[in-house]
C-alpha positions in Angstrom: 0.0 0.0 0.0 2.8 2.4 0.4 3.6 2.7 -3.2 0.1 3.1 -4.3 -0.5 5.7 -0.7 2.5 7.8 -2.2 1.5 7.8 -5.4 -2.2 9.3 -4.6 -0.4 11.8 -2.3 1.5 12.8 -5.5 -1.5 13.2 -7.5 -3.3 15.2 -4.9 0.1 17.7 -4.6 -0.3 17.5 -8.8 -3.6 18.3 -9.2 -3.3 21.7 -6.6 -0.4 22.8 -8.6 -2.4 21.8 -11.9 -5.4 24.4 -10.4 -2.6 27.5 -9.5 -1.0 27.2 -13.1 -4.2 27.5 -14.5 -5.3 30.3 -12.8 -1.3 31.9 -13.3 -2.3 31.6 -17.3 -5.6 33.0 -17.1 -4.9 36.1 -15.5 -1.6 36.5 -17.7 2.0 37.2 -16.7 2.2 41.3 -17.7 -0.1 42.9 -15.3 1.8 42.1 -12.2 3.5 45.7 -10.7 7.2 46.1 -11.5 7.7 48.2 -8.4 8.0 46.6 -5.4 5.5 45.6 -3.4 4.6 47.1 0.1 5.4 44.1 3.2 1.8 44.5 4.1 0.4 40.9 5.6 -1.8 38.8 3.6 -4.9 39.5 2.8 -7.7 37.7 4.8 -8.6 35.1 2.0 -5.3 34.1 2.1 -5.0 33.4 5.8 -8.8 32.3 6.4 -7.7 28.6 5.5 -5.7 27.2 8.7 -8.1 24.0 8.5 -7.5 23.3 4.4 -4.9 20.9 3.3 -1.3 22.8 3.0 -1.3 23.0 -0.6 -4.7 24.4 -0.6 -3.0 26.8 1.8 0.0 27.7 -0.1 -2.3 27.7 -3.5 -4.7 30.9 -1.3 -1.4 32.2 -0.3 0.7 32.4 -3.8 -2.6 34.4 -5.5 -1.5 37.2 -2.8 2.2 37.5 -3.8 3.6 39.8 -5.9 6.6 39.4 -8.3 9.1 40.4 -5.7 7.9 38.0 -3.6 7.7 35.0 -5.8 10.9 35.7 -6.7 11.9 35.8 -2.8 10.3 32.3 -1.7 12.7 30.4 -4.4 16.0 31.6 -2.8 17.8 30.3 0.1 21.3 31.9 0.5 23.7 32.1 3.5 24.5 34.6 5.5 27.2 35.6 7.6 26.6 36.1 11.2 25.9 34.0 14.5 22.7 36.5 14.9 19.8 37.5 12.7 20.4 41.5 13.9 23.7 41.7 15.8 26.4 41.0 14.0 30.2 41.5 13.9 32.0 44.3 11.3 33.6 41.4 9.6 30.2 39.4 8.9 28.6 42.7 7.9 31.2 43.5 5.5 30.6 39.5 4.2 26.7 40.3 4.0 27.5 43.5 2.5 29.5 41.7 -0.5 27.4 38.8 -0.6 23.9 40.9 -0.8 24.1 44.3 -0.2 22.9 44.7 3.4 24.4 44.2 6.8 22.5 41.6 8.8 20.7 38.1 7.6 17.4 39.7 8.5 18.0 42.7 6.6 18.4 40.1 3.6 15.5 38.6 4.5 13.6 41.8 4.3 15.3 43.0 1.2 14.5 39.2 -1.0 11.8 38.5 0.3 13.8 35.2 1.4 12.3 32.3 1.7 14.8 30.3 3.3 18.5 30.1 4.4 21.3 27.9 5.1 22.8 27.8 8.2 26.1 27.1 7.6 30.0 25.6 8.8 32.3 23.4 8.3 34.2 20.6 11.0 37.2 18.3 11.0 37.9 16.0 8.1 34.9 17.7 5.7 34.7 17.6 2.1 32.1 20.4 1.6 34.6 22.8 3.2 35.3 24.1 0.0 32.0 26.3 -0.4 31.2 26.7 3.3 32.2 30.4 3.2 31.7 31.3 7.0 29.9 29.6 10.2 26.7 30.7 11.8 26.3 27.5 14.0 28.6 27.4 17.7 25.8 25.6 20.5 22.6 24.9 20.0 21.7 28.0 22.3 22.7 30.3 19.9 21.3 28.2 17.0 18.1 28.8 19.0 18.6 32.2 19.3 19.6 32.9 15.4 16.7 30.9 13.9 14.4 32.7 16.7 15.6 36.0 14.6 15.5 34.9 11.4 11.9 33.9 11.9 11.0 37.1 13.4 12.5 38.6 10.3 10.4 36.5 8.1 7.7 37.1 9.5 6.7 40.5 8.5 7.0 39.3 4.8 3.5 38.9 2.4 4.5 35.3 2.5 5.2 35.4 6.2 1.9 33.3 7.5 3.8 30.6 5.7 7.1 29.4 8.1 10.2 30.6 6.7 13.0 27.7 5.9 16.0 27.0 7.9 18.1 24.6 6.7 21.2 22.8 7.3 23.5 20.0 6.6 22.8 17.7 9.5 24.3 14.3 7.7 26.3 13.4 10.7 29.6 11.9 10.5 31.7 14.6 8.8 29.4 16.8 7.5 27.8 17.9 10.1 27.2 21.7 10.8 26.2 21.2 14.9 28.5 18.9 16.8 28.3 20.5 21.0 25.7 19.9 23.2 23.5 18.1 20.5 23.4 13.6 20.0 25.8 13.0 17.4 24.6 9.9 15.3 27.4 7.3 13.6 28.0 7.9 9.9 25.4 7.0 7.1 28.3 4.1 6.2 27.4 2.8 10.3 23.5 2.6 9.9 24.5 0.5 6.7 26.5 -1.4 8.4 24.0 -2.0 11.5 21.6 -2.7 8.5 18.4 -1.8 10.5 16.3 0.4 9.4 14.0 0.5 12.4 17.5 1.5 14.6 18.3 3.8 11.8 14.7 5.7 12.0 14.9 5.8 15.9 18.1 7.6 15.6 17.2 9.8 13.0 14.0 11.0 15.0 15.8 11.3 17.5 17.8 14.0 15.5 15.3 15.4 14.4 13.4 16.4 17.2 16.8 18.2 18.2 16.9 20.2 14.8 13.3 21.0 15.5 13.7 22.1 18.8 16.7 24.4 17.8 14.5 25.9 15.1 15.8 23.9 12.0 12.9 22.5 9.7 14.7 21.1 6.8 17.7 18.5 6.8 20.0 18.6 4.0 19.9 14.6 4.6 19.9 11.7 4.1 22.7 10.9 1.5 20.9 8.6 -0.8 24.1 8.0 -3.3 25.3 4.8 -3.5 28.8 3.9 -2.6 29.7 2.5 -6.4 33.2 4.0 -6.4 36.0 4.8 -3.5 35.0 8.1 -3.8 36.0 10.3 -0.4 34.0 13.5 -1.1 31.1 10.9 -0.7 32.5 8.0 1.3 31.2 7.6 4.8 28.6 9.8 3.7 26.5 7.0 2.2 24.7 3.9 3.6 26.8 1.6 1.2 27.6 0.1 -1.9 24.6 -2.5 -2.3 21.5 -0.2 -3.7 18.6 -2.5 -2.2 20.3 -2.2 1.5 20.9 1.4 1.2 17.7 1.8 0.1 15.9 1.0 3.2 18.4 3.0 4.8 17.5 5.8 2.9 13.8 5.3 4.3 14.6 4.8 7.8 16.2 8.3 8.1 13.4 9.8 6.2 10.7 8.5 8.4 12.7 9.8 11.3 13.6 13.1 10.3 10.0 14.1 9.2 8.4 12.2 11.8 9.6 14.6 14.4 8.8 17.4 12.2 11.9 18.2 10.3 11.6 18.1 6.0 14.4 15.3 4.6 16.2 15.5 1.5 17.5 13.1 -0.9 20.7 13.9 -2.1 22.3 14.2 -4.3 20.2 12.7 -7.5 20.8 11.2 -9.4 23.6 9.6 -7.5 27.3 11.5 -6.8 28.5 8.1 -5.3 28.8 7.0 -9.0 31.5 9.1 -9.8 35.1 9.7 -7.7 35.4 13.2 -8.6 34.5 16.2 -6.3 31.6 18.7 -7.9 32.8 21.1 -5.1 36.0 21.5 -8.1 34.7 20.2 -11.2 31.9 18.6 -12.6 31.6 15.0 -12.2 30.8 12.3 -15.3 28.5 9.9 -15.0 29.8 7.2 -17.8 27.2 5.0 -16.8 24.4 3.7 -18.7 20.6 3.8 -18.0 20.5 1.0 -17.4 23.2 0.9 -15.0 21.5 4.1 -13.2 18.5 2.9 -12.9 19.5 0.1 -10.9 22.7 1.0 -9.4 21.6 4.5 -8.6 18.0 5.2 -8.8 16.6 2.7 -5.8 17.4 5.2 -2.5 15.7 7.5 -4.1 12.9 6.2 -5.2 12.5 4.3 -1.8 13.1 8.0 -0.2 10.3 9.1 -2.1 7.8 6.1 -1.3 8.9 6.7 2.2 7.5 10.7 2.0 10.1 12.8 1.2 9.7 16.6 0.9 12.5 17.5 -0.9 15.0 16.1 -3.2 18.7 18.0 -3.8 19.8 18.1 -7.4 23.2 17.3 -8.5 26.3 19.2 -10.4 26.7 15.6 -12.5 27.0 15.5 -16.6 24.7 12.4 -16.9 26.1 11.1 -20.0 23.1 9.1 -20.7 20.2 11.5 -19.8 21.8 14.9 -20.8 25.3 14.8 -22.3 27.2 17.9 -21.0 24.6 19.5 -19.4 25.1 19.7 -15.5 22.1 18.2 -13.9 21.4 21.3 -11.8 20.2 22.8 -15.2 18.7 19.7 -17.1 15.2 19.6 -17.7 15.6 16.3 -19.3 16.7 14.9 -15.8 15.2 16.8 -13.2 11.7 17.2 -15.0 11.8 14.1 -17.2 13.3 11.3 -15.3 12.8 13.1 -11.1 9.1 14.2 -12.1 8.0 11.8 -14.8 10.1 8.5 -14.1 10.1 8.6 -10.4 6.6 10.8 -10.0 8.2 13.4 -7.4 5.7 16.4 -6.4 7.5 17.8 -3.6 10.5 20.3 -3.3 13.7 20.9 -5.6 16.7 22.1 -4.2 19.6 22.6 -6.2 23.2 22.2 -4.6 25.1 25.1 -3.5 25.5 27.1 -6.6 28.5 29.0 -5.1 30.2 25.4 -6.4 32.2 25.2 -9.7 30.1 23.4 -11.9 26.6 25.9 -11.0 29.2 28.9 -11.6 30.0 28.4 -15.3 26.9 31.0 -15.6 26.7 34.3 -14.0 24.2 34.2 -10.7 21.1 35.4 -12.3 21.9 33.3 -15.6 22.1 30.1 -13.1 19.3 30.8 -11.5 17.0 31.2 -14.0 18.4 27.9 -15.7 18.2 26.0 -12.5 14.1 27.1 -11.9 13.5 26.5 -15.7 15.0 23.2 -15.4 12.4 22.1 -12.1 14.6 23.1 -9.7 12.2 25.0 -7.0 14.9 26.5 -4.3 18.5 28.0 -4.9 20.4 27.5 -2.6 23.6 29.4 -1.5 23.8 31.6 -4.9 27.3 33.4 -4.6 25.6 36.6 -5.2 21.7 37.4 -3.7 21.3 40.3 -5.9 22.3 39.0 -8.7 20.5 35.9 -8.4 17.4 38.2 -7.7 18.0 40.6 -10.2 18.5 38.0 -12.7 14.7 36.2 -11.6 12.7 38.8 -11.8 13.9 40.1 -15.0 13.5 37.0 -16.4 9.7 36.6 -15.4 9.1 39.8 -16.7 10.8 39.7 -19.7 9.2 36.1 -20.2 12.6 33.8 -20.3 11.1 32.8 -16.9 7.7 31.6 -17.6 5.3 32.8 -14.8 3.6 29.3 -14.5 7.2 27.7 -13.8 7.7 30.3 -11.0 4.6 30.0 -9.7 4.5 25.9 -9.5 8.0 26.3 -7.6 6.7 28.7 -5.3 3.2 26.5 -4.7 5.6 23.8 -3.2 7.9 25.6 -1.7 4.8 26.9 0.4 3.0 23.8 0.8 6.4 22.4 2.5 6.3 25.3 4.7 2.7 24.8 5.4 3.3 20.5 6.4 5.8 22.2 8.4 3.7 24.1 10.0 1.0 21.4 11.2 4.1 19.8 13.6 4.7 21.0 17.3 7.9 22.4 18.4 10.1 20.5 20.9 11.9 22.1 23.8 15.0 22.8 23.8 15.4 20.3 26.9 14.8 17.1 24.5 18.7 18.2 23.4 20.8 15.1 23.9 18.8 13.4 26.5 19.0 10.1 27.4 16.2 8.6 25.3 18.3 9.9 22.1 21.5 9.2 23.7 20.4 5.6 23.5 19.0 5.6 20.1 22.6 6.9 18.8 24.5 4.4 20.8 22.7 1.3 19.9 22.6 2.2 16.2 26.3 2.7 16.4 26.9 -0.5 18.4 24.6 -2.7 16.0 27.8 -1.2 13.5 31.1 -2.8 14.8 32.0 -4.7 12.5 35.0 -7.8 12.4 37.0 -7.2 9.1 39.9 -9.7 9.8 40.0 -12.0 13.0 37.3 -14.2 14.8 33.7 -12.9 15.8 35.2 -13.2 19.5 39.0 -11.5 19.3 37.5 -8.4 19.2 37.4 -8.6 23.3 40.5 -7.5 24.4 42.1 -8.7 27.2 44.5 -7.1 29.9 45.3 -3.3 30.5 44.9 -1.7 26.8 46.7 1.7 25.2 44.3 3.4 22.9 46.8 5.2 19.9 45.3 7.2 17.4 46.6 8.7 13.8 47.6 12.0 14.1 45.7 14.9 14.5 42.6 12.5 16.4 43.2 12.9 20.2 39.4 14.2 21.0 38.4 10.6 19.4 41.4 8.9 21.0 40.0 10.3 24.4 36.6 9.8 23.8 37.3 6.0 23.0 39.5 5.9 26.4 37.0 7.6 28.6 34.6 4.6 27.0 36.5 2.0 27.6 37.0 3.0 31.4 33.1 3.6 31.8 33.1 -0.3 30.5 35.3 -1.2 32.8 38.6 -1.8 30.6 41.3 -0.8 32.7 43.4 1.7 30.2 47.2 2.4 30.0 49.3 5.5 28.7 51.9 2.8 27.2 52.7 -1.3 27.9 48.9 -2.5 27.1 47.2 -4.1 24.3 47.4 -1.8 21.7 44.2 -0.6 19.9 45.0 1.8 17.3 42.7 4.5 15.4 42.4 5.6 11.8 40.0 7.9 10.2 39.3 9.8 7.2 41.4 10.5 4.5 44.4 8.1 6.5 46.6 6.1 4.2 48.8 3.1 4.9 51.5 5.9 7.1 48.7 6.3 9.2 48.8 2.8 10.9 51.0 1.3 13.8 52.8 -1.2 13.7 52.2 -3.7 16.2 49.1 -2.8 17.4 46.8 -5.6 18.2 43.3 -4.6 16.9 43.0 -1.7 14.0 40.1 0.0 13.9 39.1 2.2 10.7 36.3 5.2 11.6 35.7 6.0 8.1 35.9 4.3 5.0 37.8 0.7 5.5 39.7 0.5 2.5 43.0 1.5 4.4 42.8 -1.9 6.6 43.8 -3.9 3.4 47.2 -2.6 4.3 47.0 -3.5 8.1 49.0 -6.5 9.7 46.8 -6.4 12.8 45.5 -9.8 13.8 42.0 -7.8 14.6 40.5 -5.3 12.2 37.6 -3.6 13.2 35.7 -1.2 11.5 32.9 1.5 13.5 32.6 3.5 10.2 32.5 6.7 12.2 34.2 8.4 14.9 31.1 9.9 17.0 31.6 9.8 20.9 28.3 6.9 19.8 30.2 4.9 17.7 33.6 5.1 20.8 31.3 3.7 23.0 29.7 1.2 20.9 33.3 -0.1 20.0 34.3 0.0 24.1 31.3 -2.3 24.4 32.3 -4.4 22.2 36.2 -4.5 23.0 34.8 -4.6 26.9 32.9 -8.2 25.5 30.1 -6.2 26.6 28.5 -6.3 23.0 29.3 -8.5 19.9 30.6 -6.7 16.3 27.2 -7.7 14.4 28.3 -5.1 11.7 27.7 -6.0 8.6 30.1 -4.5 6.4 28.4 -2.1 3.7 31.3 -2.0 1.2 33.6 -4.1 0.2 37.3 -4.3 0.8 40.2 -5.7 -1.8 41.5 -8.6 0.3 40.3 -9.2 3.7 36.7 -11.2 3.7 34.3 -10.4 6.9 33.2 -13.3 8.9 29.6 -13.2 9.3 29.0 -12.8 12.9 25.4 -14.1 14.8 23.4 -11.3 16.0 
C-alpha cells in the first residue's frame, strides 16, 4: 500500500499545482507591478484557510504574492553572522558583498527570502570548500539565530507561511552542529547495523533536536550509492549495495519528518557514482541507463515512497540523460526522469550554486536555468542580488515563464505549510537520554570484524588506545569509553588498539598494534598486519562507545560491512 499511498499523495500535490498554473495563465503574466510591493500581511482570503490541506493553503497564499515575492520564496542563500540582527564588522562586511545589506534579516527583508542555510564546516569535511563562513557554535545560539530569522520573516507577504532554515545535518563529517546536541554514527554505520528501524529511531531522534533548535529542513539523508571509492562521498553514504541502502534511505526519512523536520535526498541522481568532487569540477557519469536505474535510482525512489519533501539536485554530466549538461540545469533529468520517471511532487533544491560546476553561468543566468530546469529552491547563490535581479527580470521579460515560477513557489509553500502542522520540541529534549540511546545502539549494531574471529574483538588485559595523528578528541573519547566499560586503560605497555579515520593512508597505521580500527571508509585496513581489524565506520563519541562495548565483551561486532574491501573477507558474525 505504500507505493500506491505515495502515489495518490503525489496526485493530490499535482492536481493543486495543476489548479494554481491554471489560474497563473488565465490572469496573464504582464499585469503584475514592477515596483516593489509594500510588506503589508496577507490578505484575509489568504490566511482564512488554517483548517485546508497545505497545498490548498499555499495555493490561497501564492494568488497574494507579488513578483518580488515570488521571486523571494525560491532563494535560500547564507548569511554571515551567528545573529539575525547583531552581527560582527567582519560578517557585515561578508553580508555586504554577498547581498548588499548588513544583517541576515535585513536580507530577509530585502529578497523576500524564503529560506536560508545555516552554515559551517568541522574536522575532516569535504564540503569545506564552499562553506564560506559559520553561523552554528551551540545549540543556544542556534536557537537564538533561527528565533531571529523567523522574526524577520515574519513580517513578509508570505510570512503566515514558516520561513525555511536549513542545514547540513548528515552526521559523520558533515555535520554543521557537533556541541551539546546527540551525534549519530555515519550513514556508512546505519548500513553497516543494516536496521532500518534503529536507523529511523536515531534519525528521530535527530530530528526532534533540529526541531527544537528551530531547523525545519535537513540537507539529509545521502541517498548515493557507494559505487566508487570516492572520499567526497565516502562515509557519507549507507553503502555500496542499492537495495540495503535503500531502506536505509527510508529509515532516516521516516525519522527526520516524523519529528517534524523536511528530509532531502541527495544528491540525485547519485554522486556516489562518480570519484570526482563537484565542489572542483563537474563529475561524469559514464554509466548507462541502465546501470542508473539500478545501481543508482533505488534510495531515491524508496526515499520518495517513504515521503520525502525535498530532493537535492546534483552538479553531475549524466552522459546518458543529458550529455554535457550539468544536472542542476537539465530539464531532461530533473523534470523528465525526477518528475516523470520517479513521480516526485515535492521540493527541488539545487546544490550550492557557489560550487564550480553551477558557476560556469553568471548568478542570475544560473538561476533562472536552474528554476526552468524544475529546480524549485537555490540554494547558496554566490551573489543574492544577482541571483534576484536576474529572476525577476526573467519573469518579466518572459525567459522565466510565470507558471514555472509559480508551481515552484506553490511547493515551496505547501512544505512550509506541512511544516507548519508539527509542534515544536523544547530545547530540553537536546541530547537526552532517550536519544543518547537511540545513537549508541545504532552505532553498536555497526562494529564490525573485518579480519580476526567474531570473539577476538574482546580485548584482554590493561589496553593503550593510539590514534593517527591529529585525532586525540576521538582517542580520548574511545578511552574515557572504555574505562566507563570497565577496561582498565594504560598511557603505554597494554594491548594496543589503534585509530584511523578519514582521508588516512597506509603511514597512518601502527605497527604492532593488536586490533586496528578504521572510523571512516575501510579501504586503508587492506594494508594492516593487525591480527583484529575492526571497523565503526564513524568516529562519534556513539560509535567510541559502541566499539568499548564491544572491545569490553560487553556487545558483539554484528556489523555487517556495507562496502567491500580488496583482500580481507568479513566473517559473518550471529546477531
Amino acid at each position: 500500500m505504500g507505493r500506491v499511498s505515495s502515489l495518490l499523495r503525489r496526485a493530490g500535490v499535482a492536481s493543486v499545482l495543476l489548479a494554481v498554473l491554471t489560474a497563473a495563465g488565465c490572469t496573464g503574466s504582464t499585469d503584475q507591478p514592477t515596483t516593489p510591493t509594500t510588506s503589508a500581511a496577507p490578505t484575509p482570503s489568504a490566511a482564512a484557510t488554517p483548517a485546508a490541506d497545505p497545498a490548498a493553503r499555499a495555493a490561497a497564499l501564492v494568488a497574494t504574492l507579488g513578483d518580488e515575492d515570488l521571486v523571494g520564496q525560491v532563494l535560500m542563500p547564507y548569511a554571515y553572522g551567528s545573529s539575525a540582527t547583531d552581527v560582527s564588522a567582519g560578517s557585515a562586511q561578508g553580508n555586504k558583498a554577498l547581498a548588499g545589506v548588513a544583517t541576515p534579516a535585513e536580507m530577509i527583508a530585502k529578497y523576500r527570502l524564503g529560506g536560508l542555510i545555516l552554515v559551517g564546516f568541522s574536522a575532516d569535511d569535504p564540503t569545506s570548500g564552499n562553506q564560506e563562513t559559520t553561523n552554528v557554535d551551540n545549540p543556544k545560539q542556534v536557537h537564538g539565530l533561527t528565533t531571529g530569522l523567523r522574526a524577520a520573516a515574519g513580517k513578509l507577504p508570505a510570512g503566515t507561511a514558516p520561513f525555511l532554515i536549513g542545514t547540513d545535518q548528515e552526521y559523520g563529517v558533515v555535520t554543521r552542529i557537533t556541541d551539546g546536541v546527540t551525534q549519530l554514527p555515519s550513514a556508512l554505520a546505519a548500513g553497516a547495523a543494516d536496521d532500518p528501524a534503529l536507523t529511523e529511531a536515531a534519525w528521530r531522534a535527530a530530528g526532534t533536536e533540529l526541531a527544537a533548535m528551530g531547523i525545519n529542513l535537513d540537507f539529509a539523508p545521502v541517498a548515493d550509492v557507494l559505487a566508487t571509492r570516492s572520499t567526497v562521498i565516502g562515509s557519507r553514504s549507507f553503502g555500496a549495495d542499492p537495495k540495503r541502502v535503500a531502506t536505509q534511505v527510508g529509515g532516516a526519512v521516516r525519522g527526520l519528518q516524523g519529528a517534524g523536520v523536511a528530509a532531502t535526498l541527495k544528491h540525485f541522481p547519485g554522486h556516489g557514482h562518480s570519484s570526482a568532487d563537484s565542489h572542483a569540477e563537474l563529475p561524469v557519469l559514464t554509466q548507462s541507463r541502465t546501470v542508473l536505474d539500478s545501481g543508482a535510482l533505488p534510495p531515491f525512489t524508496a526515499g520518495i515512497d517513504a515521503g520525502a519533501w525535498a530532493v537535492m539536485s546534483a552538479h553531475l554530466d549524466v552522459r546518458a540523460v543529458d550529455p554535457g549538461t550539468p544536472g542542476t540545469f537539465s530539464r531532461k533529468l530533473l523534470t523528465d526522469v525526477l518528475r516523470g520517471q520517479l513521480g516526485f511532487q515535492g521540493v527541488l533544491i539545487t546544490d550550492g550554486m557557489n560550487m564550480a560546476p553551477a558557476k560556469r553561468y553568471p548568478p542570475g543566468e544560473a538561476a533562472v536555468r536552474a528554476l526552468n530546469a524544475g529546480n524549485d529552491l537555490i540554494l547558496m547563490p554566490p551573489n543574492v542580488t544577482q541571483a534576484y535581479d536576474g529572476l525577476l527580470a526573467a519573469l518579466r521579460d518572459g525567459s522565466l515563464p510565470r507558471p514555472r515560477l509559480v508551481e515552484a513557489v506553490t511547493r515551496v509553500l505547501t512544505l512550509k505549510f506541512r511544516l507548519a502542522d508539527h509542534p515544536t520540541p523544547d530545547m530540553s529534549t537536546l541530547a537526552d537520554d532517550v536519544h543518547d540511546r537511540a545513537a549508541k545502539d545504532l552505532a553498536t549494531a555497526a562494529v564490525t570484524v573485518l579480519r580476526g574471529s567474531c570473539t577476538a574483538a574482546k580485548v584482554t588485559g590493561p589496553v593503550t588506545v593510539t590514534a593517527s595523528g591529529g585525532r586525540e578528541r576521538t582517542r580520548a573519547a574511545l578511552t574515557e569509553a572504555l574505562t566507563a566499560a570497565g577496561v582498565r586503560v594504560v598511557p603505554s605497555g597494554g594491548t594496543v588498539v589503534h585509530l584511523v579515520g578519514y582521508g588516512d593512508g597506509a603511514s597512518d597505521l601502527r605497527a604492532g598494534a593488536a586490533v586496528t580500527v578504521a572510523m571512516d571508509t575501510p579501504y586503508v585496513l587492506a594494508k594492516a598486519t593487525s591480527p583484529t581489524l575492526l571497523a565503526t565506520w564513524s568516529s562519534s563519541r556513539a560509535s567510541m562507545a559502541g566499539l568499548a562495548a564491544v572491545l569490553a565483551g560487553k556487545a558483539r561486532p554484528t556489523g555487517r560491512t556495507p562496502v567491500p574491501v580488496t583482500g580481507l573477507r568479513a566473517p559473518s558474525c550471529p546477531r
